[in-house]
C-alpha positions in Angstrom: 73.7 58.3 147.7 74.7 60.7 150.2 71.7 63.7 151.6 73.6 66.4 149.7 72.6 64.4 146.3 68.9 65.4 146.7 69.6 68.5 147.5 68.1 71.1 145.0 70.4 73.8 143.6 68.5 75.2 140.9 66.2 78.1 141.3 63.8 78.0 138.7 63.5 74.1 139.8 62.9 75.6 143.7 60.8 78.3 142.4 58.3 76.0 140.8 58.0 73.8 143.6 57.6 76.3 145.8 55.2 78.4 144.2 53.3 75.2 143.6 53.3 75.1 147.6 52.1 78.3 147.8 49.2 78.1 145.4 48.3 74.3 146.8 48.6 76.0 150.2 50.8 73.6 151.3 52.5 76.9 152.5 49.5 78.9 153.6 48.4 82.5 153.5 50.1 83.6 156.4 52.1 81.0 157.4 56.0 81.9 158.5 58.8 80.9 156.1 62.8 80.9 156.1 65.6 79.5 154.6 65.7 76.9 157.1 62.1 75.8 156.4 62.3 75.6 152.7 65.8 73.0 153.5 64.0 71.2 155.8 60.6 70.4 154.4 61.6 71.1 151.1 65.1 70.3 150.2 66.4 73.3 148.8 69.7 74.6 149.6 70.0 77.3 151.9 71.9 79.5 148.6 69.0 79.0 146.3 66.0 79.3 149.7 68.1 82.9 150.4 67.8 83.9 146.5 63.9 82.3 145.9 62.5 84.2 149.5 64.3 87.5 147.9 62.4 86.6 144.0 59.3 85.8 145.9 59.4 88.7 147.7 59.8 91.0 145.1 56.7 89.3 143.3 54.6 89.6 146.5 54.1 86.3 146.9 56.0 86.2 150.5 56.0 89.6 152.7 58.4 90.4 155.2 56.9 90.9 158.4 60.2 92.0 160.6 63.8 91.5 160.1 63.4 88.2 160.9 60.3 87.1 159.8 58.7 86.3 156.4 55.6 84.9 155.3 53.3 83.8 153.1 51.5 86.8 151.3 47.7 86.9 152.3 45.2 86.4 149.5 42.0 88.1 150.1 38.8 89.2 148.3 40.8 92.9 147.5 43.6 90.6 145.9 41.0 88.4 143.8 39.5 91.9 142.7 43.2 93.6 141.3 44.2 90.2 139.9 41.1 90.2 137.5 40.8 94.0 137.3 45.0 93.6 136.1 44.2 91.0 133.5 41.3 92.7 131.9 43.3 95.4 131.1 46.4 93.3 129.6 44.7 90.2 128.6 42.5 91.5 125.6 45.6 93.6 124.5 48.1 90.8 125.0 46.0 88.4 122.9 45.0 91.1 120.2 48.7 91.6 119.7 49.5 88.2 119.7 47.0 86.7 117.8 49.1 86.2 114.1 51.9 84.6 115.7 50.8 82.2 118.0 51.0 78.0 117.3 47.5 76.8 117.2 48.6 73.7 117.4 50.0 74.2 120.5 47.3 75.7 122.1 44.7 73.0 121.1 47.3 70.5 122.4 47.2 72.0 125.9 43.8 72.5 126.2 43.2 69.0 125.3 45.3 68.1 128.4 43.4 70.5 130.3 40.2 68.4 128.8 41.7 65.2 129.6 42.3 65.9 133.1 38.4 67.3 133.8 36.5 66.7 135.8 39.0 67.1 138.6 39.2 64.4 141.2 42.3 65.3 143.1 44.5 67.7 144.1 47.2 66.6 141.6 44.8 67.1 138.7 43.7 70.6 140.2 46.8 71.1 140.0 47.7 70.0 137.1 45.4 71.5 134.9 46.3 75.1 136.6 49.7 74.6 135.3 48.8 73.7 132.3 46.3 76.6 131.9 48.9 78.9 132.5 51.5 77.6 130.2 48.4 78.2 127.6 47.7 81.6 128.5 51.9 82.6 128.7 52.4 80.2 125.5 49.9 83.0 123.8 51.4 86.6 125.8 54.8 85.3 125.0 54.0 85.9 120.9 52.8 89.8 121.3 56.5 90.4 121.6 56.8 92.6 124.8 59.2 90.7 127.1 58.2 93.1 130.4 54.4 92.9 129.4 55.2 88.7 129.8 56.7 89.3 133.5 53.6 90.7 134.1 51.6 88.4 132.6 53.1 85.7 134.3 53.4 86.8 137.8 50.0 87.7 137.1 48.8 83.8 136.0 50.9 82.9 139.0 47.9 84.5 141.3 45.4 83.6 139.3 46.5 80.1 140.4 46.2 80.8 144.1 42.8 82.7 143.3 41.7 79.1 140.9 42.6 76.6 143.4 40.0 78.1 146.2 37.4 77.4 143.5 38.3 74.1 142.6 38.1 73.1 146.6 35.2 74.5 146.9 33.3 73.6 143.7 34.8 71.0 142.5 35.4 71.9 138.7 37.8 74.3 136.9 36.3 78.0 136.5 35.8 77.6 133.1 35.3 75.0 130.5 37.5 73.4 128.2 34.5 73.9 125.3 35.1 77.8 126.6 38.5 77.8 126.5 38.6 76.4 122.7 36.0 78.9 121.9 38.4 81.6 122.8 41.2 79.8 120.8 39.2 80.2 118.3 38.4 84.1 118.1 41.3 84.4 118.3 42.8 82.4 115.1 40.6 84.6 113.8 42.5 87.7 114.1 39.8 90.5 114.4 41.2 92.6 117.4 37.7 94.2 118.1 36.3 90.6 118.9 39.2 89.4 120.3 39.7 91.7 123.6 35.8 91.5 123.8 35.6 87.7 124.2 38.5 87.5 126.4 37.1 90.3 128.2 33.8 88.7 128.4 35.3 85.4 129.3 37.6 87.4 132.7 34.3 88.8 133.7 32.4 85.9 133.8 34.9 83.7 135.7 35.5 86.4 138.5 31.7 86.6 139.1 31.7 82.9 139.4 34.6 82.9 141.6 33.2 85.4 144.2 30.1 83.9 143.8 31.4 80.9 145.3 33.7 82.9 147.9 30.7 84.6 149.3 28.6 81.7 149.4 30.8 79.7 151.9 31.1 80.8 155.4 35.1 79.5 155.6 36.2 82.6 153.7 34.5 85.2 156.1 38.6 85.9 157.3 41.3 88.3 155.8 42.6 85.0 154.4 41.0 82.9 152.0 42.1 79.0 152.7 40.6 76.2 152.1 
């Protein structure tokens, strides 16, 4: 089987390994990328590495720094502090709206992945269960029934995983608990809108503190870029 074989020509394929780079830090904060690199290290074709740095730019995931250079967007303590800020006011909504149309089932099947998989003991787990986290959290926004309110629930989760993994290398365990997590399920089988954008309100807060806590409490993050 010939090199060309292997190479990948699909975008949402490239985009998910890519973006699984980013938050990984396989590509770093900072750290220089071009059509060329994604080919090389990645196997992408140069077509689809063209059209994903242009997607990634527009999502602010890579910046361009001159005409001919690109990189990695930084993730800093201001970023950590929009991300949550952002989902505290769409989350509660977004799951308020949602709440009689979602599959339980579903949801109780992915966070017993997320369950089976803690406590973490690699990277491929951490990893793992931050996909899977996300697919919960866009598996509920994508029943409220606002396709742009999902873009930005998603590019929003997409963060969240860069802003998860620090805490995972540095801790050791996911942000919050799987017990939590079903808790939240929960209220919201329950439908009462009131209760609903409290707890997941609640539930935001808690983890950010928890998450700076641990930034602040480790000398490696005193730079513009958090990296671990």
């Amino acid at each position: 089987m010939s090199k060309e074989d292997h190479v990948i020509n699909d975008l949402d394929t490239a985009s998910h390994i890519i973006m699984d780079a980013i938050v990984t830090q396989e590509l770093a904060p900072g750290q220089k990328v071009s059509e060329n690199i994604l080919s090389d290290s990645f196997g992408i074709s140069r077509t689809i590495s063209r059209n994903l740095i242009e997607r990634l730019i527009a999502k602010h995931f890579l910046t361009t720094v001159s005409q001919r250079v690109t990189q990695v967007s930084a993730l800093t303590l201001l970023d950590i502090k929009q991300n949550f800020m952002l989902r505290k006011m769409l989350l509660p909504e977004i799951f308020s709206q949602a709440s009689t149309n979602i599959d339980y089932k579903q949801l109780m099947t992915l966070n017993g992945r997320i369950e089976e998989l803690l406590p973490i003991t690699d990277d491929a787990a951490a990893l793992d269960v931050l996909k899977t986290n996300k697919e919960l959290n866009i598996a509920i926004c994508a029943k409220a029934g606002y396709p742009l309110m999902l873009d930005w629930a998603e590019q929003l989760e997409d963060m969240a995983m860069r802003i998860y993994w620090l805490y995972i290398k540095t801790t050791k365990h996911f942000a919050y608990s799987s017990e939590q997590q079903a808790t939240i399920i929960d209220i919201v089988r329950n439908g009462e809108a009131a209760a609903i954008r409290r707890a997941v309100h609640d539930m935001l807060s808690q983890t950010e503190d928890r998450i700076l806590n641990a930034i602040f409490s480790h000398e490696q993050f005193y730079t513009q870029n958090l990296t671990v």
